[in-house]
N, C-alpha and C positions, 0 to 999 in steps of 0.2 A: 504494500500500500504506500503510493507516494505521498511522504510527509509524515508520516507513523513510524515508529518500528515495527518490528515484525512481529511481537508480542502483544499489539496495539490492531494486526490487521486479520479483517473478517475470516481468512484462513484458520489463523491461529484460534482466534474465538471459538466459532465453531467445533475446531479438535478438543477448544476445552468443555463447552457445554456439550457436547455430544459422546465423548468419548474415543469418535474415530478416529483412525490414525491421517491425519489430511496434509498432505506433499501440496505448498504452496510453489506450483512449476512456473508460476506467472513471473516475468521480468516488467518492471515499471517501462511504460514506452512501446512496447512491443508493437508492433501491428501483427496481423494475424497471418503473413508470412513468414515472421520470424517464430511465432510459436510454432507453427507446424515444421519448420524444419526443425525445431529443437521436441517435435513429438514422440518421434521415433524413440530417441534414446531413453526420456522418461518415462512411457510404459514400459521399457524393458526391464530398468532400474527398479522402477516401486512397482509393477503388475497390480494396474490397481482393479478397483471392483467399479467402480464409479469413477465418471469424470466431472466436472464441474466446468464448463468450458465461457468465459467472459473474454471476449473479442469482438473487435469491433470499432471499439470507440477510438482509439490510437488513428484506426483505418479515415474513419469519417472526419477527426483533426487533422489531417494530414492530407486531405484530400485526396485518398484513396479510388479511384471505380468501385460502384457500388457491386458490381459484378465479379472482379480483385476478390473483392472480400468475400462476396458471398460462394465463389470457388474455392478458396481457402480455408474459409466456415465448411464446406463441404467437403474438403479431404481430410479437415479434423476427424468431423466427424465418422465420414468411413474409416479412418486409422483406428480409431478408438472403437467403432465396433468389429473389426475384424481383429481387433486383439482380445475381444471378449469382456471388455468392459463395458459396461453400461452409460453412453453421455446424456448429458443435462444441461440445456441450453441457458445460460443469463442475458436476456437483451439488457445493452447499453443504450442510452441518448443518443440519440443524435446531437452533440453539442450545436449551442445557442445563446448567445448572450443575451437576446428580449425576451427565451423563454424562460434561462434560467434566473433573469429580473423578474418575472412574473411567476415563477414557482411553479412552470407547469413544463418542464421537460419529459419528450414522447420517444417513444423508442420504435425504429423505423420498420416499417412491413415486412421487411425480407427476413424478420428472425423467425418470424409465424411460418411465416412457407417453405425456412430451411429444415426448421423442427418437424414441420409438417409433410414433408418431403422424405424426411430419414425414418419419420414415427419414433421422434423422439420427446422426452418432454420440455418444454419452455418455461421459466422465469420470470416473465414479463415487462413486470414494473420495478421489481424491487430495489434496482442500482439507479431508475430516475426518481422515485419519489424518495431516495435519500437525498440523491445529487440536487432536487429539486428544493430543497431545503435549505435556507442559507446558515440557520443554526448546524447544521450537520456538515459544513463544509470548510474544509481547510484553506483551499482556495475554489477561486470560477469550477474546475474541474474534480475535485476528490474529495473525498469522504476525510472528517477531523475522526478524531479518537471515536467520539463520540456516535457518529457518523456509522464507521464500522461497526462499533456494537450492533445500532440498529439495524446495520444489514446481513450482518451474522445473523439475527434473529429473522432479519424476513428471509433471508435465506432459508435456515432450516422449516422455520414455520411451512414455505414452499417446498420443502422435501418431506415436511411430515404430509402435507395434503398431496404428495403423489407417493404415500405409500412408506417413506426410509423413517426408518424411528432406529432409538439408540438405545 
């Protein structure tokens, strides 16, 4: 989590409120070609059971093709079910500075149809209606301390409604 330590970001949370063992494989900055070239090696390393997969947002900062991403979104997620793990999509915002002044950051259509596409499950809101929060934000872009709690919590809250308890 950019602006936290690592003991401060919704990863770490998470492993403590739940109990699971959770590999935070995420690099601050990423776009969602640099994680997938760096996929291959981490499920080989930790063989996980579940993935949690948030990309995206780097993509649309940076003025990515929406198409870029949603092909990269899409060899995630074949890597990660051909290695027998189970993914879990998080939509990001679409960064905006009128929306995130107005409190209402939306997360863009293509994560519905990628999820929808693999049959896998979706996340939806949970990383905009923190981000969309100026109490909960470190800067324009990231979750404060605070911030990550509550998206730890809407996190798992959204794995317990599709089923994952601990």
């Amino acid at each position: 989590g950019a602006g936290v330590s690592p003991r401060q970001a919704w990863p770490a949370l998470l492993a403590e409120e739940t109990g699971w063992v959770v590999i935070n494989g995420g690099v601050s900055g990423d776009k969602s070609d640099d994680a997938l070239k760096r996929l291959p090696t981490l499920l080989k390393v930790h063989d996980p059971a579940l993935v949690l997969v948030t990309l995206g947002g780097n993509d649309m900062l940076r003025r990515t093709p929406e198409q870029e991403t949603v092909d990269n979104l899409s060899a995630v997620l074949k890597l990660v079910q051909a290695h027998g793990a189970e993914p879990v999509l998080l939509a990001t915002p679409r960064p905006s500075l009128a929306r995130a002044v107005f409190q209402n950051l939306s997360t863009p259509e293509f994560y519905r149809i990628v999820a929808d596409q693999y049959q896998i499950h979706l996340i939806e809101n949970a990383v905009a209606e923190v981000i969309s929060d100026p109490e909960l934000k470190g800067d324009p872009l990231h979750p404060n301390a605070e911030g990550h709690v509550v998206l730890s919590d809407k996190i798992f809250s959204g794995l317990k409604k599709l089923g994952y308890t601990h």
